[in-house]
TIFI-525753 format. One line per 10 residues: for each residue y, z, x of C-alpha. Coordinates in nm, 4 decimals. Example, Ala and Ser with C-alpha at 12.3 -4.5 7.8 and 13.67 -1.06 7.14 Angstrom:
BEGIN
-0.4500 0.7800 1.2300 | -0.1060 0.7140 1.3670 .
***
This chain:
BEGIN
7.2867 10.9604 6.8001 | 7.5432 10.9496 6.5182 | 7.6221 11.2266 6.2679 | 7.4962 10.9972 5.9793 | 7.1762 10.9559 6.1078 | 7.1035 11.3231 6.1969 | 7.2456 11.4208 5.8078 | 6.9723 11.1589 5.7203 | 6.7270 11.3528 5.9057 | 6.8304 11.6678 5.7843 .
6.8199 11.6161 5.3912 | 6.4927 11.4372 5.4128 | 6.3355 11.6246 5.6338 | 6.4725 11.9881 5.5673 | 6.6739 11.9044 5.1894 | 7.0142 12.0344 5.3670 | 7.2769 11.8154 5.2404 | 7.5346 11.8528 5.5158 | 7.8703 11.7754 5.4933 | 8.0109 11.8798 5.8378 .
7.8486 11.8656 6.1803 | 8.0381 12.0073 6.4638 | 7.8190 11.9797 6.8699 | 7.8101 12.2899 7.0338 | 7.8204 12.2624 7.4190 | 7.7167 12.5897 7.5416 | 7.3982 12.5554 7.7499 | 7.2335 12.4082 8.0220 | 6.9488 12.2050 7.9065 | 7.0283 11.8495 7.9285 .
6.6626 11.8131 7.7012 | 6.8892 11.9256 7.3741 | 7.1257 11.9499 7.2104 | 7.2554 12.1551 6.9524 | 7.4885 12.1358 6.6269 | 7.6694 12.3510 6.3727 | 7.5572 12.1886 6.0552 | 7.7708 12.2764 5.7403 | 7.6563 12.2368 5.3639 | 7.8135 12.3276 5.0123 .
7.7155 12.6509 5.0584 | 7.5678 12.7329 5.4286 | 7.5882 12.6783 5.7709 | 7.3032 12.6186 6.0154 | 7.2543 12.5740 6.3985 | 7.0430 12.2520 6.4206 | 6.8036 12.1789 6.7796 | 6.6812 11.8637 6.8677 | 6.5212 11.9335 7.2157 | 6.2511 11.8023 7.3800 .
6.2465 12.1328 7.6217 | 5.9779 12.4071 7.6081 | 5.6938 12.3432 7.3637 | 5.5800 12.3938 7.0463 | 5.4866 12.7631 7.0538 | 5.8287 12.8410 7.1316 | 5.9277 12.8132 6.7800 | 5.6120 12.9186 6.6062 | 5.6958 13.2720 6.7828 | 6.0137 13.2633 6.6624 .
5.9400 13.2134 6.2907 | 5.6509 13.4828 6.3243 | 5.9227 13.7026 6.4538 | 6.1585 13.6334 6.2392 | 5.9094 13.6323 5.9386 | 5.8235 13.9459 6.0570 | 6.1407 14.0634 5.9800 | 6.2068 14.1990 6.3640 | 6.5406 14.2927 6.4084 | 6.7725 14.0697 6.6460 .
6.4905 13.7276 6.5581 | 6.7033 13.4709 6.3826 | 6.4591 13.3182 6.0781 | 6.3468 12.9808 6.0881 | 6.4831 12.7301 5.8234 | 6.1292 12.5235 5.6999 | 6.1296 12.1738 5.6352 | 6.0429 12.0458 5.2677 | 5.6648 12.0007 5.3479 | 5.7123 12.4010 5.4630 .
5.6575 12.3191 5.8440 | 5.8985 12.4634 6.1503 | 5.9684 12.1003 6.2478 | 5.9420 11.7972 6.2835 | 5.9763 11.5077 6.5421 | 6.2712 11.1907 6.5709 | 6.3033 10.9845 6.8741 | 6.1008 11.0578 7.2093 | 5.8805 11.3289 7.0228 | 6.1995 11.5218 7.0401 .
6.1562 11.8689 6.7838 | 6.4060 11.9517 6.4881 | 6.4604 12.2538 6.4468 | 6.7307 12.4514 6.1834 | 6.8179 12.8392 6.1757 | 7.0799 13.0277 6.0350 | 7.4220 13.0351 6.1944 | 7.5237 13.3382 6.2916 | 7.8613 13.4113 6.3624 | 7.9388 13.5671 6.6782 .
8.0559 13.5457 7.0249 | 7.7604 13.4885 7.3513 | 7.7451 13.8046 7.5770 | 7.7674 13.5661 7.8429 | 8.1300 13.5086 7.7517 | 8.2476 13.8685 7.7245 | 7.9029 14.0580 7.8397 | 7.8137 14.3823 7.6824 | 7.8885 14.7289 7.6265 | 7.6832 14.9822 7.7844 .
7.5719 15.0797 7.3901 | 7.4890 14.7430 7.3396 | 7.2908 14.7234 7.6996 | 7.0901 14.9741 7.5090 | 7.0415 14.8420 7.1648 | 6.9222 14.5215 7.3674 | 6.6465 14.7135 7.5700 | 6.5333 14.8207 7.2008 | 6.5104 14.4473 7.0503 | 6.2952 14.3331 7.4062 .
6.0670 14.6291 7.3784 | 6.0444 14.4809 7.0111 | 5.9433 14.1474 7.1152 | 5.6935 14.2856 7.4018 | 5.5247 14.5190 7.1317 | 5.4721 14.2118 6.8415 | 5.1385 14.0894 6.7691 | 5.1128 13.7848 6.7093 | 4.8086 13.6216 6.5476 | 4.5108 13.5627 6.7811 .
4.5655 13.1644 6.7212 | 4.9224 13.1850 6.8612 | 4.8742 13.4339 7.1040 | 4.5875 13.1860 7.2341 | 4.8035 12.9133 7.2273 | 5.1076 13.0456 7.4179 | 5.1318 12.8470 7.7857 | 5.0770 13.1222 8.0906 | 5.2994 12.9923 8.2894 | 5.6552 12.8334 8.2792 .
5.6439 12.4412 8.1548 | 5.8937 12.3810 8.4394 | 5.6880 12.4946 8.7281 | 5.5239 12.1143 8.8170 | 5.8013 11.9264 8.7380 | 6.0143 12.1310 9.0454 | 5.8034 11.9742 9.3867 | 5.9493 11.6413 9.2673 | 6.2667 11.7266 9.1990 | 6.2825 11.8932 9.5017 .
6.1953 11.6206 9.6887 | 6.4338 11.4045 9.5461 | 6.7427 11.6183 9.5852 | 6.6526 11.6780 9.9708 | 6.6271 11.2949 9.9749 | 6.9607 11.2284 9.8636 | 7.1434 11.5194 10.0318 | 7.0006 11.2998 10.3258 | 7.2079 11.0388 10.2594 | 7.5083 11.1888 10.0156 .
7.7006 10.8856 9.9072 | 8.0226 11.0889 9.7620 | 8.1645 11.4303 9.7885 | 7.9622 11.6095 9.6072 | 7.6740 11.5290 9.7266 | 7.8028 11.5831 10.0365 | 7.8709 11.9614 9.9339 | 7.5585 12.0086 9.8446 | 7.3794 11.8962 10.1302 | 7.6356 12.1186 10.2785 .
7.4738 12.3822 10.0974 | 7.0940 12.2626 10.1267 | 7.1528 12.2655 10.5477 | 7.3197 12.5996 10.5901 | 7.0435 12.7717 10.3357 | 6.7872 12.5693 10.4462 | 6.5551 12.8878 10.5602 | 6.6341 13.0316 10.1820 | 6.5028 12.6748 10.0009 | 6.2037 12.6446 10.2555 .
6.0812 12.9915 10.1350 | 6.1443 12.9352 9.7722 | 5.9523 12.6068 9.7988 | 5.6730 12.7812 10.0145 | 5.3662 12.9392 9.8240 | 5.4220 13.1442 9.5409 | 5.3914 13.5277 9.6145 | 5.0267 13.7017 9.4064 | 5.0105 13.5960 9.0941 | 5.0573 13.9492 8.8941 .
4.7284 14.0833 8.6969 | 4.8762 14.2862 8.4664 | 4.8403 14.3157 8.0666 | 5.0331 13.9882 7.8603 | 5.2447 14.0479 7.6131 | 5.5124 13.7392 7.4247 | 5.7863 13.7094 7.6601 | 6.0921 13.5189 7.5662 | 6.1023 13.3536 7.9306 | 6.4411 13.3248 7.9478 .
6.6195 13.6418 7.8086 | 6.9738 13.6226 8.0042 | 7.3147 13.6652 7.8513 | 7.3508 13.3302 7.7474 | 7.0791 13.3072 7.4821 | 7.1857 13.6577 7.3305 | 7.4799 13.6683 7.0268 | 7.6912 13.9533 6.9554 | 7.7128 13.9398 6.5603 | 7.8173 14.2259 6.3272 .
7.4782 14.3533 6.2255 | 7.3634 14.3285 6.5909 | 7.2668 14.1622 6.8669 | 7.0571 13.7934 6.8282 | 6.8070 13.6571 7.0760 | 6.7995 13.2762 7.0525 | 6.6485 12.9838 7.1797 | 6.3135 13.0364 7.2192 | 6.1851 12.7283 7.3755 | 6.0528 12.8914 7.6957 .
5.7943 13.1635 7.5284 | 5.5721 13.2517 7.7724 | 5.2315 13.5036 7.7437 | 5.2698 13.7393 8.0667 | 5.3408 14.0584 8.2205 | 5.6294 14.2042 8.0533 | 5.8257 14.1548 8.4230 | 5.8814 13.8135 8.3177 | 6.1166 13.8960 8.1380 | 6.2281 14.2323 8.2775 .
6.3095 14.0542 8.6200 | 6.6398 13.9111 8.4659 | 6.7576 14.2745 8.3748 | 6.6978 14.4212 8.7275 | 6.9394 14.2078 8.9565 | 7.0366 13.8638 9.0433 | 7.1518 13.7093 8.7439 | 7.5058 13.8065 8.8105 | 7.7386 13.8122 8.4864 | 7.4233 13.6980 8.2288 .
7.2767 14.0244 8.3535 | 7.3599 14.3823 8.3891 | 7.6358 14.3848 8.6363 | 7.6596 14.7714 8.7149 | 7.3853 15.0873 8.7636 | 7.5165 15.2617 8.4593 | 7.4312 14.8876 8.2093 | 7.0586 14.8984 8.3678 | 6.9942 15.2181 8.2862 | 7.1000 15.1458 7.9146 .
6.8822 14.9024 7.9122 | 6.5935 15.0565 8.0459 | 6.6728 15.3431 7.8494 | 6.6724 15.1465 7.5110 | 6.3797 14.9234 7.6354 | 6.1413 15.2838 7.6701 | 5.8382 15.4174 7.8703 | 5.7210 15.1424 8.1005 | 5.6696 15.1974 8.4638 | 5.7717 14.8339 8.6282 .
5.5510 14.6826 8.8524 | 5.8167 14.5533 9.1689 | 5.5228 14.2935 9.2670 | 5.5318 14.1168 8.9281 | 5.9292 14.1508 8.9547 | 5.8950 13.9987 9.2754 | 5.6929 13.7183 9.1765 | 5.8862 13.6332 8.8837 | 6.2151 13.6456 9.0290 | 6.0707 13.3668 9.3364 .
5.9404 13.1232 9.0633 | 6.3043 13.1459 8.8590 | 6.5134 13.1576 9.2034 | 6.2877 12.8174 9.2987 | 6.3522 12.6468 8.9394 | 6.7130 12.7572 8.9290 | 6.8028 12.5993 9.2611 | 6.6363 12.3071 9.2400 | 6.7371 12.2377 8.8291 | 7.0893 12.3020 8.9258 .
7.0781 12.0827 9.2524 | 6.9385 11.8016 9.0596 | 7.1907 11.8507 8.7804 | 7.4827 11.8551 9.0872 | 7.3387 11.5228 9.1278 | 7.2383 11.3446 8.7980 | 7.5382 11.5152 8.5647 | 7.7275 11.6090 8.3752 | 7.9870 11.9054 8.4957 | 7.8444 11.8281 8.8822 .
8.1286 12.0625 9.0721 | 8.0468 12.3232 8.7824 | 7.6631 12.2700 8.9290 | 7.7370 12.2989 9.2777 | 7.9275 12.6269 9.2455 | 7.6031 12.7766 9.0417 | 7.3935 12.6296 9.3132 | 7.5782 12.8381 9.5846 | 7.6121 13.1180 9.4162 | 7.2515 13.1390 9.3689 .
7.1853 13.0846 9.7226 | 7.4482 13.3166 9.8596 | 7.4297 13.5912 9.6412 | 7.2064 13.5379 9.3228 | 6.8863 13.5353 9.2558 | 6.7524 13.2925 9.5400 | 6.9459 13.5209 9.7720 | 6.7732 13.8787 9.6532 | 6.3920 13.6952 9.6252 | 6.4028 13.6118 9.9759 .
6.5203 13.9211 10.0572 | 6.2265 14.0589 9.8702 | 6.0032 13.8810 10.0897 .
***
């Protein structure tokens, strides 16, 4: 898509009048993509993603309407909605920019561990109208798209026609009693109270700006046990999670009084480890940055996330 077409898009739809667009790369959903969008007067980060769903945003402008510390606000289009739709039903969406650097890049202090239990506990504790709360999916959107991209990646690694394929399927045979669990039946589904989860609250959707830290990209919002979330602050995530005792402890320390139900950890951390291998395997396959995929992939396995939730088992 060309810049002059997306500026169209943008001053009809939104009334921006954008002089500069600049793509930002960071990210690892091939479903979007993302711009810094300059005007006059402003700068904005503009989405067009066909990831996630609908509700994704609507919880972030309640959020952010809300005035809840750490929420970016949404940017409304000149009809006054959160989006709207260009190509293959494919969302625009416009916030803010906010200057500052991705923890993922330099990670956090253990102050700012802290101040980023505080803004989940925020999240966890909103109430969101009983319309949007109703409307929030229970479960993550990727889950039934992962069987068949499973079996596709084991059918290629079959056959690997280049080298890296042929590392993966290095990979796929020598942790093939690690995949076979992931890809085995889910452990108990957990039972306990929902509450808006972000669904995908690592490092690399969290800015470090000067009045704070800023959660973004909000496309996997998910109702459930707060665990969903809490699972990618209590091991496996390597550098887009705490990496040491002393940064968990901030966090649960800012996040407050919960007592953390290890069964719903468990069962949260198998469905991400499954997703994350197989997402990242196809991704080693289909593009772009394959080698950068294949190093992910075994660091998952060996290590990570995949490694620690069949440990669990």
């Amino acid at each position: 898509m060309g810049d002059t077409l997306l500026q169209r898009w943008l001053y009809d739809d939104f009334g921006l009048d954008v002089v500069e667009l600049s793509p930002v790369g960071h990210g690892a959903d091939l479903a979007a993509q993302v711009w810094r969008a300059s005007t006059a007067t402003n700068r904005y980060a503009v989405k067009w993603s066909g990831a996630g769903t609908n509700t994704g945003h609507q919880v972030a402008a309640y959020l952010g309407d809300s005035g809840l510390p750490g929420v970016p606000e949404v940017v409304r289009t000149v009809e006054g909605g959160l989006w709207t739709f260009h190509g293959k039903k494919k969302r625009l969406t416009v916030t803010p920019w906010i200057d500052g650097r991705r923890a993922a890049d330099g990670g956090l202090t253990v102050e700012q561990w802290s101040q980023y239990g505080v803004l989940l506990r925020r999240v966890h504790d909103a109430e969101p109208p009983a319309r949007l709360r109703d409307a929030l999916p229970k479960q993550s959107h990727i889950v039934a798209r992962v069987p068949g991209l499973a079996a596709e990646v084991r059918e290629r690694v079959s056959e690997p026609q280049d080298e890296v394929e042929a590392e993966l399927a290095g990979l796929w045979a020598r942790y093939a009693g690690t995949i076979d669990v992931l890809l085995a039946d889910d452990p108990p589904v957990p039972e306990g109270p929902r509450v808006v989860c972000h669904g995908d609250p690592h490092l690399g959707n969290v800015l470090v700006a000067e009045d704070g830290l800023q959660l973004i990209d909000w496309d996997d919002v998910i109702l459930a046990p707060r665990e969903q979330d809490l699972m990618f602050m209590l091991g496996g995530m390597g550098e887009v999670g705490p990496t040491t005792a002393e940064q968990v402890e901030a966090f649960l320390s800012g996040y407050g009084p919960h007592v953390v139900d290890e069964n719903a950890v468990r069962y949260y951390r198998h469905i991400r480890a499954r997703e994350d291998v197989v997402l990242w395997s196809h991704q080693a396959l289909t593009g772009p940055d394959r080698e950068d995929c294949v190093r992910i992939t075994r660091g998952i396995l060996a290590e990570g996330l995949a490694a620690l939730a069949v440990e669990a088992c």
